[in-house]
C-alpha positions in Angstrom: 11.3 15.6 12.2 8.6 13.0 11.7 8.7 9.0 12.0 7.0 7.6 9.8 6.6 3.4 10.6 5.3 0.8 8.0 3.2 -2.0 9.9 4.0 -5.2 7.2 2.7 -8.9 7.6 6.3 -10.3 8.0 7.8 -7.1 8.7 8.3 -3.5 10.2 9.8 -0.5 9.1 10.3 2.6 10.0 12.2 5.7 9.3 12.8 9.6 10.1 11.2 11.9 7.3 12.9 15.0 6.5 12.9 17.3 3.8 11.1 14.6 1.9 13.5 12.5 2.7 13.5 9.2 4.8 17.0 9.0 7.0 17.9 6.5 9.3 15.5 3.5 7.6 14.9 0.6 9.7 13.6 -2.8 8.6 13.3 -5.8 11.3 11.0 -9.1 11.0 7.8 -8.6 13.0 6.2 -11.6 15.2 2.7 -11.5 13.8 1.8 -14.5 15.8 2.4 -13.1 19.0 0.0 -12.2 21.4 -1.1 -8.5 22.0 1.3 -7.3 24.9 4.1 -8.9 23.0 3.8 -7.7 19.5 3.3 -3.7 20.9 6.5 -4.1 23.0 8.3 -5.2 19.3 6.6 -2.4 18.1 7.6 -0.2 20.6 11.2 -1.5 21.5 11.7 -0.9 17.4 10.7 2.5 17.3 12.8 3.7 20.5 16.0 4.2 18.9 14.3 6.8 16.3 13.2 9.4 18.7 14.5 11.9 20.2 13.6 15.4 21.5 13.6 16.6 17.5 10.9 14.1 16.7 7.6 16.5 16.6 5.1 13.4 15.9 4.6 9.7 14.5 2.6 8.4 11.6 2.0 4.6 11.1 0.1 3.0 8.3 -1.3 -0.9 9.2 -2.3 -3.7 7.4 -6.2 -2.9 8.4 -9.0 -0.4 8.4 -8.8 1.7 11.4 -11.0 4.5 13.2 -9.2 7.4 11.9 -10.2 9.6 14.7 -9.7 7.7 17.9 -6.4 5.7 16.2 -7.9 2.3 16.8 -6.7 -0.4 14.6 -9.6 -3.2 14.1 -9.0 -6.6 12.9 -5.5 -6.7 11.3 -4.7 -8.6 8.5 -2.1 -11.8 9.2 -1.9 -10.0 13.0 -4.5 -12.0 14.9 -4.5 -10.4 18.2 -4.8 -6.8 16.6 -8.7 -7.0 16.7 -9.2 -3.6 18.3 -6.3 -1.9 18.9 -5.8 1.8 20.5 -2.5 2.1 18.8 -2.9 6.1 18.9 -3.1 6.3 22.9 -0.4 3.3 23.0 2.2 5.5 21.1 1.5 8.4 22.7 2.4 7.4 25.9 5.0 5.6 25.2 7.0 8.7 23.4 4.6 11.6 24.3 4.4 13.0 20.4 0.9 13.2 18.3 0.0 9.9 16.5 -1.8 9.4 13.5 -2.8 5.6 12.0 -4.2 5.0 8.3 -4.1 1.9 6.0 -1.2 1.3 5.2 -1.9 1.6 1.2 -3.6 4.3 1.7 -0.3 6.1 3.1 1.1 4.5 -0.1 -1.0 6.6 -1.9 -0.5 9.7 0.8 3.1 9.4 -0.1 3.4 9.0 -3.9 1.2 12.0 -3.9 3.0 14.3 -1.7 6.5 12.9 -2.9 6.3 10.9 -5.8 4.1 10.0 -8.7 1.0 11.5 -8.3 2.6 15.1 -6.9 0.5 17.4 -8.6 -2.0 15.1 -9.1 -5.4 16.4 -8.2 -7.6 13.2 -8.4 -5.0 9.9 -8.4 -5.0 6.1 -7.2 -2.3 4.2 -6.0 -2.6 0.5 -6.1 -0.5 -2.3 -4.2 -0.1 -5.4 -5.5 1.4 -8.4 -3.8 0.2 -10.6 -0.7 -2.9 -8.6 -1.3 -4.4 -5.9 -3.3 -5.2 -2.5 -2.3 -5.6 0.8 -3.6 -5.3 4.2 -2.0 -7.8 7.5 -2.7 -6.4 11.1 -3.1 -9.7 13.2 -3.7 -9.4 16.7 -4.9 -5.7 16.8 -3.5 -6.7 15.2 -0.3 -6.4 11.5 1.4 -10.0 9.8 0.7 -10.1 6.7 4.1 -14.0 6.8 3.5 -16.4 6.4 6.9 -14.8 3.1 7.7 -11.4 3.3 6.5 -12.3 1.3 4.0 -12.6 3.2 1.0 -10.3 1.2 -2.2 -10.8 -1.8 -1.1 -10.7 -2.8 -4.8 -9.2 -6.8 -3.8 -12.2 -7.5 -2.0 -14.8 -6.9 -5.0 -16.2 -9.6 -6.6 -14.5 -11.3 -10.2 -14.6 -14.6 -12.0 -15.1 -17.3 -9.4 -13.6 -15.5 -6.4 -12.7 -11.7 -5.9 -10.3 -9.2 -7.9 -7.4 -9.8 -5.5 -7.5 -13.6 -5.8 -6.5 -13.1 -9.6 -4.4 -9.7 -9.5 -2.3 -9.9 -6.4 0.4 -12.4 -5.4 -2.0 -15.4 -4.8 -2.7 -15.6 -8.9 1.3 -17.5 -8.7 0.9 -19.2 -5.6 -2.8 -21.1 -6.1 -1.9 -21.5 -10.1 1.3 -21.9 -10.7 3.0 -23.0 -7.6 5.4 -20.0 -7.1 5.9 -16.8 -5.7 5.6 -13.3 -8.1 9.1 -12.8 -7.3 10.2 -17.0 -8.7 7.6 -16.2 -11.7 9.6 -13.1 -12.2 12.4 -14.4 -12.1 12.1 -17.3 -14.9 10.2 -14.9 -17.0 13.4 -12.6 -16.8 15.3 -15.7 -18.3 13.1 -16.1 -21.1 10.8 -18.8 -19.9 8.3 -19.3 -22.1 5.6 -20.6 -19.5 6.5 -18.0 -17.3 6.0 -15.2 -20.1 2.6 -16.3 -20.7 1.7 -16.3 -16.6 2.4 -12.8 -17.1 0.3 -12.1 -19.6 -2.2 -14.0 -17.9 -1.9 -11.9 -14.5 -1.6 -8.7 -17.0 -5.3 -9.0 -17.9 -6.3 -9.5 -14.5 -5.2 -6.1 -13.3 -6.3 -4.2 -16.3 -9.7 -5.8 -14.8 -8.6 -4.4 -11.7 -7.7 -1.1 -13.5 -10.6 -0.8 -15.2 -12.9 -1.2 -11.5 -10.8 1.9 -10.4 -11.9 3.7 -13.6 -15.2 3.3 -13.6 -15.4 3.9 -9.6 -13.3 7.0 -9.8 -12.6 8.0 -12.7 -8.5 9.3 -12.0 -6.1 11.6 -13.5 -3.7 8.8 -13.0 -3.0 5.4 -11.3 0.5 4.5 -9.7 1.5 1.4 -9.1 3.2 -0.2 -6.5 3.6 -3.2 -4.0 5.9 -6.3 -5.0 4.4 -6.9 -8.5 4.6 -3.8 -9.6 8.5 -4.3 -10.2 7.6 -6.9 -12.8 5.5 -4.4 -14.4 7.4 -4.4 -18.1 6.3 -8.3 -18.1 2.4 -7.9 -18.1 2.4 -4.1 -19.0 1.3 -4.8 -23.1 -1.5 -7.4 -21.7 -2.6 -4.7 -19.0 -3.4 -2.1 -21.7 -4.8 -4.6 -23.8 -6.9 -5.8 -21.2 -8.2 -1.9 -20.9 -9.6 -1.2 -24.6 -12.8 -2.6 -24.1 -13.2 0.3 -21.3 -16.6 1.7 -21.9 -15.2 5.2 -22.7 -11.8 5.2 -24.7 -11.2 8.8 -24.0 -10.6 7.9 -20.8 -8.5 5.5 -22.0 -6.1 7.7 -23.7 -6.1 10.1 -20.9 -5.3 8.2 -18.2 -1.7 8.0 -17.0 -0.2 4.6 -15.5 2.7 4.9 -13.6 5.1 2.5 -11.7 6.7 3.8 -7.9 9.7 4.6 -7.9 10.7 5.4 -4.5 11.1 1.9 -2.2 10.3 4.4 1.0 7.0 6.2 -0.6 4.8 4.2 2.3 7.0 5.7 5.4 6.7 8.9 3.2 3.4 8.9 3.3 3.1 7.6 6.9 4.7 10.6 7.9 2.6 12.8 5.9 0.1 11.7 8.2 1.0 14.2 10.9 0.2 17.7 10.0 2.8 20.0 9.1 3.0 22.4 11.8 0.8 25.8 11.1 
């Protein structure tokens, strides 16, 4: 068996993977704003009661880009004293099993492709959407990280006035509108009129967002995932709206948008991380 472990902002979680599977799923808040010894030991103390002598390895996907080679996590988002982390050799030996550290939408990605929506897929995206906005590369049936790790870092391109995740993640409710996705959800659920049209609003944001992915990429197919992508039947008819301008409307009709379905695809695809053994 495998642990696969989910590095969050607020949170950790962590599970075993087998058969596809995640068993024994844990979820525990996580001090961000702790300093470096402290928030390892949390790391660490939450992960003990996973392994045991079954456990063959442990993937773990983090809010960052990392050197994928040498398992170093380098400036964390929302964890301040993660600036250059050797999270590989820390692991290690603390449980003496292989370790192997990605982004963590990029094991996202890893895991709706291996286990999810893009199984099968030979060139896919997966995009998160919700404190921020990511998106995960599988090229040719394989996970693309890039030199840096940071290959999809489609939230950081420039749009409008600011960049594309300042419009199509989370923030687009929080700076306009003064609520969370998950209160805008809620009141356009309800019918709210004002709400309905936020969502309509954040719709043509993403298909912006979409559209970056298409022209950068050029994918068999996009899944969606992160918090907003629950609300996805509320801005779903402005998203494709917002996409038939695309240069190349074959592309258009070809391309295949779906919505995650599994709520443990990123421990999934943390796990994938370790090799399956030869």
């Amino acid at each position: 068996m495998v642990i696969g472990v989910d590095v969050g902002g607020t949170n950790i979680r962590a599970g075993l993977e087998r058969g596809g599977e995640i068993i024994h799923p844990r979820n525990a808040p996580f001090n961000t704003r702790g300093n470096l010894r402290e928030t390892l030991d949390e790391l660490t103390r939450f992960i003990r009661p996973l392994f045991d002598h079954d456990v063959t390895g442990i993937g773990i996907g983090v809010p960052s880009v990392v050197d994928v080679d040498k398992g170093i996590v380098l400036n964390a988002a929302n964890i301040p004293s993660w600036e250059r982390v050797p999270i590989k050799d820390i692991l290690h030996e603390a449980f003496n099993v292989p370790v192997y550290v990605n982004n963590d939408v990029n094991c996202f990605a890893l895991g709706e492709h291996r286990f999810g929506q893009l199984k099968g897929v030979r060139n896919g995206v997966g995009i998160s959407s919700g404190t921020g906005l990511g998106c995960g590369l599988i090229i040719n049936h394989q996970l693309y990280s890039g030199t840096n790790c940071g290959a999809g870092e489609i939230g950081l391109l420039p749009y409008l006035d600011h960049n594309m995740e300042y419009y199509a993640s989370g923030n687009f409710f929080r700076v306009n509108y003064n609520l969370s996705g998950e209160e805008a959800s809620r009141l356009a659920q309800q019918g709210d009129r004002e709400a309905l049209k936020y969502w309509d609003a954040f719709g043509v944001h993403m298909g912006q967002a979409i559209k970056s992915v298409m022209y950068a990429y050029d994918p068999e197919a996009i899944v969606l995932g992160g918090s907003l992508s629950k609300s996805l039947n509320l801005y779903e008819a402005s998203l494709y709206t917002s996409l038939q301008d695309f240069i190349y409307p074959e592309s258009v009709k070809r391309i295949k948008i779906y919505q995650s379905q599994n709520p443990n695809i990123a421990l999934l695809g943390a796990a994938a991380l370790v090799p399956e053994p030869s």
